[in-house]
Backbone as a chain_set.jsonl record, in Angstrom:
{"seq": "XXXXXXXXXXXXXXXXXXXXXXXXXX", "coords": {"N": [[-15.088, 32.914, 123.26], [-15.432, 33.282, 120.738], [-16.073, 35.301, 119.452], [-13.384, 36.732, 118.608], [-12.334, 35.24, 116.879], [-14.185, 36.341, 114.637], [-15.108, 38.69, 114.887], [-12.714, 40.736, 113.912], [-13.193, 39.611, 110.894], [-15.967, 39.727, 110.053], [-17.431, 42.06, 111.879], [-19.867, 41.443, 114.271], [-23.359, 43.117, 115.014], [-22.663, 43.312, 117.822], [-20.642, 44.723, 117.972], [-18.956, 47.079, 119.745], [-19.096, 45.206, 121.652], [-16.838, 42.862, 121.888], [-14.315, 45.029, 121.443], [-14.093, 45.817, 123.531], [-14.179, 43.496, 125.371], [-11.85, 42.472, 124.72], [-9.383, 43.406, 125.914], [-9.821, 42.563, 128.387], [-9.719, 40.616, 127.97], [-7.043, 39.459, 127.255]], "CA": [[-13.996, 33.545, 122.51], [-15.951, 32.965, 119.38], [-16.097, 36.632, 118.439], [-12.542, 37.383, 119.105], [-12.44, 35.04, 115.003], [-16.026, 36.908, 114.45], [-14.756, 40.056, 114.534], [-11.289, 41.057, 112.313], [-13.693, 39.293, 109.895], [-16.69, 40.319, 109.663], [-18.061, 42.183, 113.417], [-21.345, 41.172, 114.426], [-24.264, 43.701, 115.823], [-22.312, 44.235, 119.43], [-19.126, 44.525, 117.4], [-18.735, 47.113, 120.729], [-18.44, 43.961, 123.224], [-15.14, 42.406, 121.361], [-13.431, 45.43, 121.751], [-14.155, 46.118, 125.45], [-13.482, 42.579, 126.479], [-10.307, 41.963, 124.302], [-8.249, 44.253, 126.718], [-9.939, 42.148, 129.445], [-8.995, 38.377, 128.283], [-5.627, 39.713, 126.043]], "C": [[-14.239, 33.429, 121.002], [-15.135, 34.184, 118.543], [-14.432, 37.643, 118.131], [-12.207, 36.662, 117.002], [-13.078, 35.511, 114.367], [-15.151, 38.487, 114.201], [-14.142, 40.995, 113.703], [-12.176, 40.269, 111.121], [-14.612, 40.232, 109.302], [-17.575, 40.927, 111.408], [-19.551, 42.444, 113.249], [-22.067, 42.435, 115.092], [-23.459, 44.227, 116.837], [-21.429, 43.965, 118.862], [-18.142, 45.796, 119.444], [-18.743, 46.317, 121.91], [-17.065, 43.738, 122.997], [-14.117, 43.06, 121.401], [-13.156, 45.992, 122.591], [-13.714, 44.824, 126.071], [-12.317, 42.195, 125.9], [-9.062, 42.352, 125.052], [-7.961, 43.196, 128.463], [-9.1, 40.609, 129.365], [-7.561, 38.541, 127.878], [-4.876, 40.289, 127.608]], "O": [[-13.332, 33.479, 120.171], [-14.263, 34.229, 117.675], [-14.322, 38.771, 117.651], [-11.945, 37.426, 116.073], [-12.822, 35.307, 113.18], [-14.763, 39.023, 113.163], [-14.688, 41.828, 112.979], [-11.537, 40.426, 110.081], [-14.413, 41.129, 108.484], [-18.279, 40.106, 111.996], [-20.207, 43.2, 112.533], [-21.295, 42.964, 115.891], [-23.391, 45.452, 116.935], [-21.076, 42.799, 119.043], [-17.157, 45.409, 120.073], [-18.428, 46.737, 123.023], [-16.182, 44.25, 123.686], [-13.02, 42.5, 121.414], [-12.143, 46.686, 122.676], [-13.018, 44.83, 127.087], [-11.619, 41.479, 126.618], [-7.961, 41.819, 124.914], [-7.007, 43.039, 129.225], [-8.386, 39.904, 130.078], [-6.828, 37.616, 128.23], [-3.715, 40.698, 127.621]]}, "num_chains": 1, "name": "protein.A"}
């Protein structure tokens, strides 16, 4: 759940993972 702080910051390379699995863990 790193990237879930990783992301609204600054989104890494697969910035498309974080907002495919956020629907899944949220």
């Amino acid at each position: 759940m790193t990237y879930l702080s990783t992301f609204p910051l600054s989104p890494p390379n697969n910035q498309i993972l974080p907002y495919v699995k956020l629907p899944e863990y949220a």
